[in-house]
N, CA, C, O and CB atoms as a CASP TS submission, in Angstrom:
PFRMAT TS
TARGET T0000
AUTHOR 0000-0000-0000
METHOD Language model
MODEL 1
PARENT N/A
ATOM      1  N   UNK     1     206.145 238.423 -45.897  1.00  0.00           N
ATOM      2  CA  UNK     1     207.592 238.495 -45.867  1.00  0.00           C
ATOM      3  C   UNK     1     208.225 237.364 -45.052  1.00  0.00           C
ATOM      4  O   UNK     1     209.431 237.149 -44.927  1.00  0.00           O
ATOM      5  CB  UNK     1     208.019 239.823 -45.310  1.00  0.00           C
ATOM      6  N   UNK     2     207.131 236.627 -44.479  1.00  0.00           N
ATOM      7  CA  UNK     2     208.285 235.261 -43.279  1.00  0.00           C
ATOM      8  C   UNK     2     208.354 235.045 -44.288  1.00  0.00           C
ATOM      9  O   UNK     2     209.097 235.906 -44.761  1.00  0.00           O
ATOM     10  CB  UNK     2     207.949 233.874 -41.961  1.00  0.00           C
ATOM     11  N   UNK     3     207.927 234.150 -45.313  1.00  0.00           N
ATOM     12  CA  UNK     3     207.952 233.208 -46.151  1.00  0.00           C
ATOM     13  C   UNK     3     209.601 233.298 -46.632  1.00  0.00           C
ATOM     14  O   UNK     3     210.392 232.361 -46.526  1.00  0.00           O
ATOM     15  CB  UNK     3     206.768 233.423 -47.273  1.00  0.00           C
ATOM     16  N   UNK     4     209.930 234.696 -47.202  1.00  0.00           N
ATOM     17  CA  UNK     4     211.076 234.684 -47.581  1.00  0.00           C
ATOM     18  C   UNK     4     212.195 234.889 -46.716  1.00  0.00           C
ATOM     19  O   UNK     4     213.262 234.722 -47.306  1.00  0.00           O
ATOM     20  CB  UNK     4     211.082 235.391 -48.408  1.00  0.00           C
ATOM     21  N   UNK     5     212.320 235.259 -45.258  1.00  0.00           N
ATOM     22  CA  UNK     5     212.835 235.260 -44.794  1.00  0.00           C
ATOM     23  C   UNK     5     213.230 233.493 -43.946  1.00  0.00           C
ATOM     24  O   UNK     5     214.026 233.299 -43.027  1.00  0.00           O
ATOM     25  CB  UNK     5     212.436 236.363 -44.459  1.00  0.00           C
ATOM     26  N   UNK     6     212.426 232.541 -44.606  1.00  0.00           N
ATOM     27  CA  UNK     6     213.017 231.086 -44.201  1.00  0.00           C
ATOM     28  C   UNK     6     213.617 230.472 -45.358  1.00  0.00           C
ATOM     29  O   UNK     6     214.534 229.665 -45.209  1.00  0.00           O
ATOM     30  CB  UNK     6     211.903 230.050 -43.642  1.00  0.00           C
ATOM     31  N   UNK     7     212.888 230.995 -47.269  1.00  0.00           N
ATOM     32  CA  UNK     7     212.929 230.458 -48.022  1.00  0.00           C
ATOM     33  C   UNK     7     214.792 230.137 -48.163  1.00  0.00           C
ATOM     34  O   UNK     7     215.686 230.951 -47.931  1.00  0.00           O
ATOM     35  CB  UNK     7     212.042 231.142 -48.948  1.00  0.00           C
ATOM     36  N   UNK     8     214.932 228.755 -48.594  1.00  0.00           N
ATOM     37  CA  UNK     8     216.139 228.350 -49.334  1.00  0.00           C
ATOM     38  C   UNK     8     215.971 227.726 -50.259  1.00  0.00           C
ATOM     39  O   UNK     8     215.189 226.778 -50.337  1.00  0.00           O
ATOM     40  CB  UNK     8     216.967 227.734 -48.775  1.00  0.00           C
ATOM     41  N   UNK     9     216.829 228.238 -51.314  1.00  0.00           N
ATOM     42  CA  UNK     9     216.871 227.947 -52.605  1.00  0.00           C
ATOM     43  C   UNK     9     217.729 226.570 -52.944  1.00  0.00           C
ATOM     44  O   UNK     9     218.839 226.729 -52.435  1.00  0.00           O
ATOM     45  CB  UNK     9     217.409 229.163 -53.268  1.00  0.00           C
ATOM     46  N   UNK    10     217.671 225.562 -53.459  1.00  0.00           N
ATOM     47  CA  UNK    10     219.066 224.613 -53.880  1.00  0.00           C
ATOM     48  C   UNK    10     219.500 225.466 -55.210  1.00  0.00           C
ATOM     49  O   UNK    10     219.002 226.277 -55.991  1.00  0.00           O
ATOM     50  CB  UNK    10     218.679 222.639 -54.333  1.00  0.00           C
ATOM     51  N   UNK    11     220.714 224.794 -54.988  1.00  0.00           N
ATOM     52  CA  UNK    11     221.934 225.748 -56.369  1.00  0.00           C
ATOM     53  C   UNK    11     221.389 226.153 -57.929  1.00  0.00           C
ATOM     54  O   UNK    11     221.507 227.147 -58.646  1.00  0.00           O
ATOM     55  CB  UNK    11     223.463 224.525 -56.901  1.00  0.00           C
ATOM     56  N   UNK    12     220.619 224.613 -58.072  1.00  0.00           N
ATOM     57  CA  UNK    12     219.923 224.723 -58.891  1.00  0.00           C
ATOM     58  C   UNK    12     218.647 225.636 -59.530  1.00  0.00           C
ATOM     59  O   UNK    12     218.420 226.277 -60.556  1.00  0.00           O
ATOM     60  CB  UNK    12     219.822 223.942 -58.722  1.00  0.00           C
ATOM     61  N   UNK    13     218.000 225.305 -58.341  1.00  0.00           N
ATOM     62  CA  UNK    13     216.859 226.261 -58.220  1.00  0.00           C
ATOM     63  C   UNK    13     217.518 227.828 -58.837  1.00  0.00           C
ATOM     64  O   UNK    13     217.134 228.413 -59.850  1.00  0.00           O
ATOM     65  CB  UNK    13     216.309 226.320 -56.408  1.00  0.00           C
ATOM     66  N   UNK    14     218.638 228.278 -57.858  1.00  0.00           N
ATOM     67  CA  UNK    14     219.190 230.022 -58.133  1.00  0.00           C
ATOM     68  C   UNK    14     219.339 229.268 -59.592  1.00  0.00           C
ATOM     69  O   UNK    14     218.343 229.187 -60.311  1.00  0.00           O
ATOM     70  CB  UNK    14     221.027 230.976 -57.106  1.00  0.00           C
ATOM     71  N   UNK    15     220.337 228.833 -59.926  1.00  0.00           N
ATOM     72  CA  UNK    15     220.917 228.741 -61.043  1.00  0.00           C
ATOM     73  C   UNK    15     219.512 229.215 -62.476  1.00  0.00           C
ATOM     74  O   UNK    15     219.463 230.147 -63.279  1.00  0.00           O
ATOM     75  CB  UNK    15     221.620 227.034 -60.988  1.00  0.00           C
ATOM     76  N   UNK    16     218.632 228.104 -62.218  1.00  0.00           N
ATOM     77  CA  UNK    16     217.794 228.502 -63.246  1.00  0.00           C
ATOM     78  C   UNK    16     216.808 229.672 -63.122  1.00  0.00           C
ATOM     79  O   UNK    16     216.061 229.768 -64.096  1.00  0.00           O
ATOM     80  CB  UNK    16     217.122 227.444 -63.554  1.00  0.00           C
ATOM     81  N   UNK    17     216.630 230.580 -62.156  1.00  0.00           N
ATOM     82  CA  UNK    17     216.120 231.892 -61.503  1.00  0.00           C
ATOM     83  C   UNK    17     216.957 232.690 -62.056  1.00  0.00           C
ATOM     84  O   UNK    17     216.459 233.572 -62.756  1.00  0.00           O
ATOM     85  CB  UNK    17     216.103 232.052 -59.956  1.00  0.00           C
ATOM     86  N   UNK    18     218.154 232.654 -61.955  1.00  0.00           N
ATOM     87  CA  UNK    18     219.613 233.217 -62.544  1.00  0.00           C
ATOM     88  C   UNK    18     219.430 233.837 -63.813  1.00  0.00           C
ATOM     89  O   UNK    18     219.601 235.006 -64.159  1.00  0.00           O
ATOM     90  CB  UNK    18     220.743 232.060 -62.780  1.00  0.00           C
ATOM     91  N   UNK    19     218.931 232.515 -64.636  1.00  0.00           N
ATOM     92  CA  UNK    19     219.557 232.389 -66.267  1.00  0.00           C
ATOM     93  C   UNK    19     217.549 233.374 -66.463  1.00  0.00           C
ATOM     94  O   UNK    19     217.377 234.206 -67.354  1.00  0.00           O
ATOM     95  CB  UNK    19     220.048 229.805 -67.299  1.00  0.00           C
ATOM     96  N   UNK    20     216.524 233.031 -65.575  1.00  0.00           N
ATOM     97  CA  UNK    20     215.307 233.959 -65.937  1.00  0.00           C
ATOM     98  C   UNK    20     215.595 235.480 -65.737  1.00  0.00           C
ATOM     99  O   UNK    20     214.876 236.430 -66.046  1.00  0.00           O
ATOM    100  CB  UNK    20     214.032 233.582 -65.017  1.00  0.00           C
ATOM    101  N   UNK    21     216.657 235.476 -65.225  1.00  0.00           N
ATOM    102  CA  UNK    21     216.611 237.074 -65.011  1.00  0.00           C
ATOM    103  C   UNK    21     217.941 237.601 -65.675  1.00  0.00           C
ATOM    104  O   UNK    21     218.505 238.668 -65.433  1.00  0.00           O
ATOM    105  CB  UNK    21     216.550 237.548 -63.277  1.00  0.00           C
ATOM    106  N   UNK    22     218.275 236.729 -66.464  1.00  0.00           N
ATOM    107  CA  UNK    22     219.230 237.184 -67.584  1.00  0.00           C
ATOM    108  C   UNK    22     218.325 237.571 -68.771  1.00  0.00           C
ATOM    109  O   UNK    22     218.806 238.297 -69.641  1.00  0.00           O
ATOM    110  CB  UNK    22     220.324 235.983 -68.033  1.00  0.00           C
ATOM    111  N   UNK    23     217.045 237.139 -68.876  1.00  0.00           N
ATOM    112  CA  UNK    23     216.396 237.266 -69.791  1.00  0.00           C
ATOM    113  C   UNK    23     215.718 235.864 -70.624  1.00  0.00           C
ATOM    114  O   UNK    23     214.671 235.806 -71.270  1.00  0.00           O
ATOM    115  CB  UNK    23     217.204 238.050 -70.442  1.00  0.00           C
ATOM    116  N   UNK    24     216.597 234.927 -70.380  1.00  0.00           N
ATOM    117  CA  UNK    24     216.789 233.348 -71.384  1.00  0.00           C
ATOM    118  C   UNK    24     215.536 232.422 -70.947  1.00  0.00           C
ATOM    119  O   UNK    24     215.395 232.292 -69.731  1.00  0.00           O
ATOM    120  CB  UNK    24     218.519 232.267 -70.932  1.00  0.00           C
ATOM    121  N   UNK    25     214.641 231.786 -71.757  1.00  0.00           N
ATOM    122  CA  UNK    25     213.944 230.872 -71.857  1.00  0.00           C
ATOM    123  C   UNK    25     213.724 229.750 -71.105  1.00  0.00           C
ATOM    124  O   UNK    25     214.808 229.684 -70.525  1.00  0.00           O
ATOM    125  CB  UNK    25     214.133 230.640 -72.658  1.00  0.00           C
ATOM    126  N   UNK    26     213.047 228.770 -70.683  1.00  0.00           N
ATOM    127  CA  UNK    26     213.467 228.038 -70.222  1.00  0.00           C
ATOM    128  C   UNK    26     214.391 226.825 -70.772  1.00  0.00           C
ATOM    129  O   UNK    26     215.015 225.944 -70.181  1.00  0.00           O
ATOM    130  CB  UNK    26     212.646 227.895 -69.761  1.00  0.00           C
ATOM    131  N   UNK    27     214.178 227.228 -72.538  1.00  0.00           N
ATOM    132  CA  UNK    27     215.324 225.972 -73.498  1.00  0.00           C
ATOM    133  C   UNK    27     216.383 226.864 -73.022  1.00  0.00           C
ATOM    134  O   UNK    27     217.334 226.283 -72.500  1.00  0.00           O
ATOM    135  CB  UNK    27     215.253 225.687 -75.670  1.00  0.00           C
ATOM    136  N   UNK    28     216.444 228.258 -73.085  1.00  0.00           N
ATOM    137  CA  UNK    28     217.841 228.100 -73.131  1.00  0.00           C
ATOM    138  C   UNK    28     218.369 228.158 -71.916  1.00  0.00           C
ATOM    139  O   UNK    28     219.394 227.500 -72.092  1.00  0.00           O
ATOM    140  CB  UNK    28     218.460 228.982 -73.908  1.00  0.00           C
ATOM    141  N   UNK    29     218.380 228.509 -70.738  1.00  0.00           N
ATOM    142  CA  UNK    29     218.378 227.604 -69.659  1.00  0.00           C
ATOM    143  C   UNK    29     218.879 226.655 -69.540  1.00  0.00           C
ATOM    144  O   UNK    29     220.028 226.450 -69.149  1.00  0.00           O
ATOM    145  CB  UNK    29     217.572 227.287 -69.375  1.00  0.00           C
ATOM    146  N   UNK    30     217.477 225.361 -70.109  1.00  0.00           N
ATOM    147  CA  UNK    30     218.187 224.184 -69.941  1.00  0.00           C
ATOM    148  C   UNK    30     219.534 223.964 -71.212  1.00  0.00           C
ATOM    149  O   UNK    30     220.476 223.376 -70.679  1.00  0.00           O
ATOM    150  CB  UNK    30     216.969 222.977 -69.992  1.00  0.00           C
ATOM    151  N   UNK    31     219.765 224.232 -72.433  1.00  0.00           N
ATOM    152  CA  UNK    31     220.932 224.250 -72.824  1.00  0.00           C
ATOM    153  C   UNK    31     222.184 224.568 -72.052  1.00  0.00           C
ATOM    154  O   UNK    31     223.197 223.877 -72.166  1.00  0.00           O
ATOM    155  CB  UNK    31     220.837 224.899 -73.667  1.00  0.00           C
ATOM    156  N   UNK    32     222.095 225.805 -71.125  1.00  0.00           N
ATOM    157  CA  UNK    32     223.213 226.649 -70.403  1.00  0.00           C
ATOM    158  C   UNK    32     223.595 225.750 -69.470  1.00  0.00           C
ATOM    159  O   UNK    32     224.804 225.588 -69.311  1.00  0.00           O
ATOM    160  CB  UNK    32     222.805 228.063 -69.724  1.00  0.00           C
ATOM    161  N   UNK    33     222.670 224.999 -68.682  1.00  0.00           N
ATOM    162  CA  UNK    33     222.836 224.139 -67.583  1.00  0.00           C
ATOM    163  C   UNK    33     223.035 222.617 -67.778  1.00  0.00           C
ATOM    164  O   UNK    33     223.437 221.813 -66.937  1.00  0.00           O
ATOM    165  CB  UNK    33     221.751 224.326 -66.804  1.00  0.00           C
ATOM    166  N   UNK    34     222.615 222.350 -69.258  1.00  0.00           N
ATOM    167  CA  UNK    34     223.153 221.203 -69.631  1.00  0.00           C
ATOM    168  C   UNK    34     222.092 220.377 -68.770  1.00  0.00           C
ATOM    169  O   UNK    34     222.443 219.457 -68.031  1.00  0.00           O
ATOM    170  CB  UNK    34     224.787 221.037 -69.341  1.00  0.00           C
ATOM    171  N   UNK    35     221.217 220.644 -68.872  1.00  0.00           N
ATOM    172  CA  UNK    35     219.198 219.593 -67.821  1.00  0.00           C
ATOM    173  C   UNK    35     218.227 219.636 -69.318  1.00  0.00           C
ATOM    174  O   UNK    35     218.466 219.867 -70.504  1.00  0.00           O
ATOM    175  CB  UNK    35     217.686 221.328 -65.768  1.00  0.00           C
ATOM    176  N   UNK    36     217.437 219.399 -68.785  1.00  0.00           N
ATOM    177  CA  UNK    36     215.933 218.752 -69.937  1.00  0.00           C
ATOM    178  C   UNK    36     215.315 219.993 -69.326  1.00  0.00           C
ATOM    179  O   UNK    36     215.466 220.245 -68.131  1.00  0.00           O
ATOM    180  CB  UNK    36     214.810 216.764 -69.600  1.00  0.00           C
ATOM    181  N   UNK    37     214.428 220.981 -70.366  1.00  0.00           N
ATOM    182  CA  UNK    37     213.499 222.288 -70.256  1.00  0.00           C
ATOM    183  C   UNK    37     212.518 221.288 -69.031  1.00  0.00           C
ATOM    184  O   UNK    37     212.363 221.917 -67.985  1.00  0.00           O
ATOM    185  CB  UNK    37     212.504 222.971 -72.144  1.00  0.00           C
ATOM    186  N   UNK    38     212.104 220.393 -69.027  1.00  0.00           N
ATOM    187  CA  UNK    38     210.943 219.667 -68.236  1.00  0.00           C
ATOM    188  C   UNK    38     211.737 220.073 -66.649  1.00  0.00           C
ATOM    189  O   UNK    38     211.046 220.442 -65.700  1.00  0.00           O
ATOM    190  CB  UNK    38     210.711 217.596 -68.707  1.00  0.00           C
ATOM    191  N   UNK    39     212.813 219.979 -66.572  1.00  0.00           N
ATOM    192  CA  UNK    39     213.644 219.567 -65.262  1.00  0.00           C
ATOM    193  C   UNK    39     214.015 221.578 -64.562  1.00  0.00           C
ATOM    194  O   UNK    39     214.099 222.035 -63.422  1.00  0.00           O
ATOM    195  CB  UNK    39     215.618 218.302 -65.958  1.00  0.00           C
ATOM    196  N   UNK    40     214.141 222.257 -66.031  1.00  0.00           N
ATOM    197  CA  UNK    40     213.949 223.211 -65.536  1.00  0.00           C
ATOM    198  C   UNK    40     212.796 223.667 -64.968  1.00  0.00           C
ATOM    199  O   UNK    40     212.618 223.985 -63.792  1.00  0.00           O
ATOM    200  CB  UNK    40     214.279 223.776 -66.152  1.00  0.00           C
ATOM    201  N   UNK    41     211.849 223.681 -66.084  1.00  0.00           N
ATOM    202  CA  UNK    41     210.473 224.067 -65.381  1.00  0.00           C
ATOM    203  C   UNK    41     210.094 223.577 -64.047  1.00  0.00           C
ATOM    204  O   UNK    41     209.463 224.433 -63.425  1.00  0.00           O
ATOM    205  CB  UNK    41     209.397 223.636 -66.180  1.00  0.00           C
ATOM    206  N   UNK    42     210.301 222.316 -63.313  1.00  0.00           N
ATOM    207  CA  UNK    42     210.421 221.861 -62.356  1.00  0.00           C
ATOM    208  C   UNK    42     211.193 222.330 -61.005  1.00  0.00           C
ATOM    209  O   UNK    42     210.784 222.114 -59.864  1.00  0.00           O
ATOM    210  CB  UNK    42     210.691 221.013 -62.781  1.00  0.00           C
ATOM    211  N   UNK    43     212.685 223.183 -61.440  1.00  0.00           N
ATOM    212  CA  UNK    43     213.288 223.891 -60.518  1.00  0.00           C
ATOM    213  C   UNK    43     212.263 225.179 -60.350  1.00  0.00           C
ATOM    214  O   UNK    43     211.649 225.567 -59.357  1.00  0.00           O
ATOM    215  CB  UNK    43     214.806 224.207 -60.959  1.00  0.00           C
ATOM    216  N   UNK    44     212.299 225.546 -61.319  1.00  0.00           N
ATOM    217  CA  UNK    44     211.447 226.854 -60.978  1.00  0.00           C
ATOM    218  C   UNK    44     210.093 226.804 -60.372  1.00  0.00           C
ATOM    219  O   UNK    44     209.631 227.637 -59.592  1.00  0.00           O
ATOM    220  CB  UNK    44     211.222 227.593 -62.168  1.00  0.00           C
ATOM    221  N   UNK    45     209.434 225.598 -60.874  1.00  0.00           N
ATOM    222  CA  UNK    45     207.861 225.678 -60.146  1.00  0.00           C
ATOM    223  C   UNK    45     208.532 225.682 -58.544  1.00  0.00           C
ATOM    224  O   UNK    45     207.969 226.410 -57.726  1.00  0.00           O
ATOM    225  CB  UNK    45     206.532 223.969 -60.564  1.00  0.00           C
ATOM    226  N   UNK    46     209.783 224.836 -58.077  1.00  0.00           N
ATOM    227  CA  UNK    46     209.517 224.479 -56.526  1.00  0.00           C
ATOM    228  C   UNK    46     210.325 225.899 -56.058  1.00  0.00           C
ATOM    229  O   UNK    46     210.222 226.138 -54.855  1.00  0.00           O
ATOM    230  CB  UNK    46     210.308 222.706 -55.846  1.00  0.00           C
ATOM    231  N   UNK    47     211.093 226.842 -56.832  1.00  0.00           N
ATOM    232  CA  UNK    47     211.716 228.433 -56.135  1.00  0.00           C
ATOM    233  C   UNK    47     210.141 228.817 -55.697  1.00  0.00           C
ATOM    234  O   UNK    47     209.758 229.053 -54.551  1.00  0.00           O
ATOM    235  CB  UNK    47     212.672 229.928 -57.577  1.00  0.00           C
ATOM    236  N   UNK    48     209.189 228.815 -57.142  1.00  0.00           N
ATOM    237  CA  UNK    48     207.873 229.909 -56.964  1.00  0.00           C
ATOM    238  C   UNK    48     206.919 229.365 -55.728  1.00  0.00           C
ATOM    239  O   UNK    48     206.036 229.972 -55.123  1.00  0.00           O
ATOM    240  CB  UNK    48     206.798 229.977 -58.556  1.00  0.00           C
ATOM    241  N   UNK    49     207.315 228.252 -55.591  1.00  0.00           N
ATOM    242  CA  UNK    49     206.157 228.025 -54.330  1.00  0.00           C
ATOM    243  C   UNK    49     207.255 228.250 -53.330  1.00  0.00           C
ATOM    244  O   UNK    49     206.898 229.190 -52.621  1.00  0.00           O
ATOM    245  CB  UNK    49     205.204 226.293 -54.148  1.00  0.00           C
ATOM    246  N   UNK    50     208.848 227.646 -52.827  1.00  0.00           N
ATOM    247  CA  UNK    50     209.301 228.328 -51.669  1.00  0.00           C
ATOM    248  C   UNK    50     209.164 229.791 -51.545  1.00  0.00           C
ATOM    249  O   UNK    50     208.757 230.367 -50.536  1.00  0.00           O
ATOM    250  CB  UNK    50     210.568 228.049 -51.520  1.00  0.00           C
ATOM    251  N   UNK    51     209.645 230.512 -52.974  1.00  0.00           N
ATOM    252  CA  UNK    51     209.216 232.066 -52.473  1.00  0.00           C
ATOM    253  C   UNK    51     207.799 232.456 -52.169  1.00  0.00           C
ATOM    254  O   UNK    51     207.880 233.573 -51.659  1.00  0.00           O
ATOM    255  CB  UNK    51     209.576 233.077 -53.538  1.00  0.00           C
ATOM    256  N   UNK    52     206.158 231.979 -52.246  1.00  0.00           N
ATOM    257  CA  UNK    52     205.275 231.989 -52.604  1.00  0.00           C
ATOM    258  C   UNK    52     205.246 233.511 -53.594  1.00  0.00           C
ATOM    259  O   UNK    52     204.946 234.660 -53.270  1.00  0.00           O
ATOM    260  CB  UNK    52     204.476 231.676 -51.489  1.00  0.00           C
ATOM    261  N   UNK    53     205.753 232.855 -55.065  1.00  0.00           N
ATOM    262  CA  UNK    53     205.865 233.584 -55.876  1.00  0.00           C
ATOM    263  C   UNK    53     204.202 233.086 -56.602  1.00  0.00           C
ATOM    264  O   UNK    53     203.539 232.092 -56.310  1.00  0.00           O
ATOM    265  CB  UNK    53     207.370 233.433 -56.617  1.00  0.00           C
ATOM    266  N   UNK    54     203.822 234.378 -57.795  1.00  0.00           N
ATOM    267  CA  UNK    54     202.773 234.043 -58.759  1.00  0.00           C
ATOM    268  C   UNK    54     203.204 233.264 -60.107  1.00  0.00           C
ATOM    269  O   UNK    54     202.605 232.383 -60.723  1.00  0.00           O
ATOM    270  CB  UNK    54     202.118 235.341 -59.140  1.00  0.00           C
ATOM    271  N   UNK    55     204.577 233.951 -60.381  1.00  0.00           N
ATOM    272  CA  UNK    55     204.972 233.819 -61.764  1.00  0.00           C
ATOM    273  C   UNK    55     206.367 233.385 -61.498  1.00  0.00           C
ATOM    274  O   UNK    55     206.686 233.699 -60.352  1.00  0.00           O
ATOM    275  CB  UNK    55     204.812 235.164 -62.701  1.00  0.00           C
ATOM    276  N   UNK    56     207.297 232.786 -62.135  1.00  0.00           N
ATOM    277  CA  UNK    56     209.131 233.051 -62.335  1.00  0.00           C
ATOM    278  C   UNK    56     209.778 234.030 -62.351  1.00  0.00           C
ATOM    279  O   UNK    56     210.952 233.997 -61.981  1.00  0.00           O
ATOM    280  CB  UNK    56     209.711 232.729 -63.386  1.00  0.00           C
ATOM    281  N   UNK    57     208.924 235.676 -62.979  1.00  0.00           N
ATOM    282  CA  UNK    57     209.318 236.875 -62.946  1.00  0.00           C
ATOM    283  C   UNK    57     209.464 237.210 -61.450  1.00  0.00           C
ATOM    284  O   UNK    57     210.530 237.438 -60.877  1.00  0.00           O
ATOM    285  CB  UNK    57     208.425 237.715 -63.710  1.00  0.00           C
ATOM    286  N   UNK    58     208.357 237.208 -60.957  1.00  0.00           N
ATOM    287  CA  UNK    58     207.672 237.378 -59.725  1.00  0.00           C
ATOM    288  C   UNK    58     208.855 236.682 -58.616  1.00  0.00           C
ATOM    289  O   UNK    58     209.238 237.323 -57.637  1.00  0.00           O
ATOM    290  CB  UNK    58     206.032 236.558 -59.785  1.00  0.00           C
ATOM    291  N   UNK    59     209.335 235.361 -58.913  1.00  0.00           N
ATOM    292  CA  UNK    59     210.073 234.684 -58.336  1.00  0.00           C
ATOM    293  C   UNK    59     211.615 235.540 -58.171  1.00  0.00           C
ATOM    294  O   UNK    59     212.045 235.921 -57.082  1.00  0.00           O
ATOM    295  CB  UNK    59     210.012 233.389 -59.074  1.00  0.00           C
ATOM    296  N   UNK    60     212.177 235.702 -59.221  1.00  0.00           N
ATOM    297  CA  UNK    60     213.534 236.076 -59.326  1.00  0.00           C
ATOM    298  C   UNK    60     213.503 237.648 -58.505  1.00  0.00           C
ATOM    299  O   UNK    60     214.424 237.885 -57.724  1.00  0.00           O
ATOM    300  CB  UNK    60     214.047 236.085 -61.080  1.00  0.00           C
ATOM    301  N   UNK    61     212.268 238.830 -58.749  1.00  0.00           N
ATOM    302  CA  UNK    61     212.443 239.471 -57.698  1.00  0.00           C
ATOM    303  C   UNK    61     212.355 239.164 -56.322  1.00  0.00           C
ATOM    304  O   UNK    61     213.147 239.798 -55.625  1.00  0.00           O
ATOM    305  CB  UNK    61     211.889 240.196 -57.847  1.00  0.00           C
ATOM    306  N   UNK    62     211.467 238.212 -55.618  1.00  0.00           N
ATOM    307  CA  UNK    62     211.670 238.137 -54.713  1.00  0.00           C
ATOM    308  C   UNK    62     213.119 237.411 -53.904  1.00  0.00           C
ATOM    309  O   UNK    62     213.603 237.582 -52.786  1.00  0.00           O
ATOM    310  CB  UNK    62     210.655 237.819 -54.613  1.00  0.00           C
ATOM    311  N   UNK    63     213.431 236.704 -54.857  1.00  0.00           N
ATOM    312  CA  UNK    63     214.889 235.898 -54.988  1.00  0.00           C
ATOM    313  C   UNK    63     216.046 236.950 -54.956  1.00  0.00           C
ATOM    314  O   UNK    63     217.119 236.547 -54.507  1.00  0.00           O
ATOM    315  CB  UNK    63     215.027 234.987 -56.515  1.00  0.00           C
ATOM    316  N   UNK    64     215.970 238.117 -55.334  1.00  0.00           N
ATOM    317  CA  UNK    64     216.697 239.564 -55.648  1.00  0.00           C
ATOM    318  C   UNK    64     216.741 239.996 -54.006  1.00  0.00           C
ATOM    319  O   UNK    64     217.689 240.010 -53.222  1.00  0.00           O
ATOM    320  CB  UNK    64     215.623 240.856 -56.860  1.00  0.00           C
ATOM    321  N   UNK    65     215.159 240.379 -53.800  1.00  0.00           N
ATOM    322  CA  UNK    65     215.125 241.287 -52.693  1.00  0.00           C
ATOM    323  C   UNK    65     215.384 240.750 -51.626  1.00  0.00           C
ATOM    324  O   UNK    65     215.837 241.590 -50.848  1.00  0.00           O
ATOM    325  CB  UNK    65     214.054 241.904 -52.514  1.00  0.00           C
ATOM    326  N   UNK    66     215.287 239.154 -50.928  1.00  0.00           N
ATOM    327  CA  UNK    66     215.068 238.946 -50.377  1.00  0.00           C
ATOM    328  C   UNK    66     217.408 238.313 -50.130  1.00  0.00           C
ATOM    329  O   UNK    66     217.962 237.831 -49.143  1.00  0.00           O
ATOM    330  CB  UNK    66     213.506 238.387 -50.563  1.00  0.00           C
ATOM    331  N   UNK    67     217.919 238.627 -51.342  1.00  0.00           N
ATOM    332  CA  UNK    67     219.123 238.432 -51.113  1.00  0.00           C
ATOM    333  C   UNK    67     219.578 236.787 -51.162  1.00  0.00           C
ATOM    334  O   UNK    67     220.400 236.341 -50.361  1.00  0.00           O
ATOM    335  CB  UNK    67     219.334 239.116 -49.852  1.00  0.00           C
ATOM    336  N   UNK    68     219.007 236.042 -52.092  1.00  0.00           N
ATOM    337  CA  UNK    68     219.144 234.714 -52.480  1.00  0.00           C
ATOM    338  C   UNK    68     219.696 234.587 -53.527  1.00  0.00           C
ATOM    339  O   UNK    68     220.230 233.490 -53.689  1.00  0.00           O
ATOM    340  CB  UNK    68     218.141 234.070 -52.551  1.00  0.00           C
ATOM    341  N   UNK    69     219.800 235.468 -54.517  1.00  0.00           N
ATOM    342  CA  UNK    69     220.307 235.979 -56.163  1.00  0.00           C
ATOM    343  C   UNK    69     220.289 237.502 -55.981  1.00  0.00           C
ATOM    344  O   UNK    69     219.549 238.293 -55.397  1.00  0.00           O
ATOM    345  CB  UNK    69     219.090 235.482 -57.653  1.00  0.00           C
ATOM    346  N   UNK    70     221.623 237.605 -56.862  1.00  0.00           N
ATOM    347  CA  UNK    70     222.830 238.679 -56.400  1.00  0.00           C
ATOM    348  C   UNK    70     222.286 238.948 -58.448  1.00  0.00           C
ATOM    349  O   UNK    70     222.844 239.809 -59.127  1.00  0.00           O
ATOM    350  CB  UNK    70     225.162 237.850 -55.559  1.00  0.00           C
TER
END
């Protein structure tokens, strides 16, 4: 639990954590945000290692619980 209690997210990072826990892809994602799927996948790999998440699923709850994404 330190881990998440230092983790910070950039806007981006929530943003595309956001659009995973809306349900949406990483194309559509990057469509919503107007970035390249490569650039998403990239926000999200660096949330899952600040949260030391396993997965993006994995990520957005801890991003939930930990009160980083509302």
């Amino acid at each position: 639990m330190e881990i998440l209690q230092r983790a910070t997210l950039t806007s981006r990072e929530a943003q595309c954590l956001a659009g995973i826990a809306e349900g949406l892809t990483n194309s559509d994602v990057a469509v919503k945000l107007q970035i390249s799927t490569p650039t998403v996948a990239l926000h999200l790999q660096n949330a899952k290692r600040k949260l030391g998440a396993a997965t993006r699923e994995h990520a957005v709850a801890l991003a939930i619980k930990s009160g980083l994404l509302s």
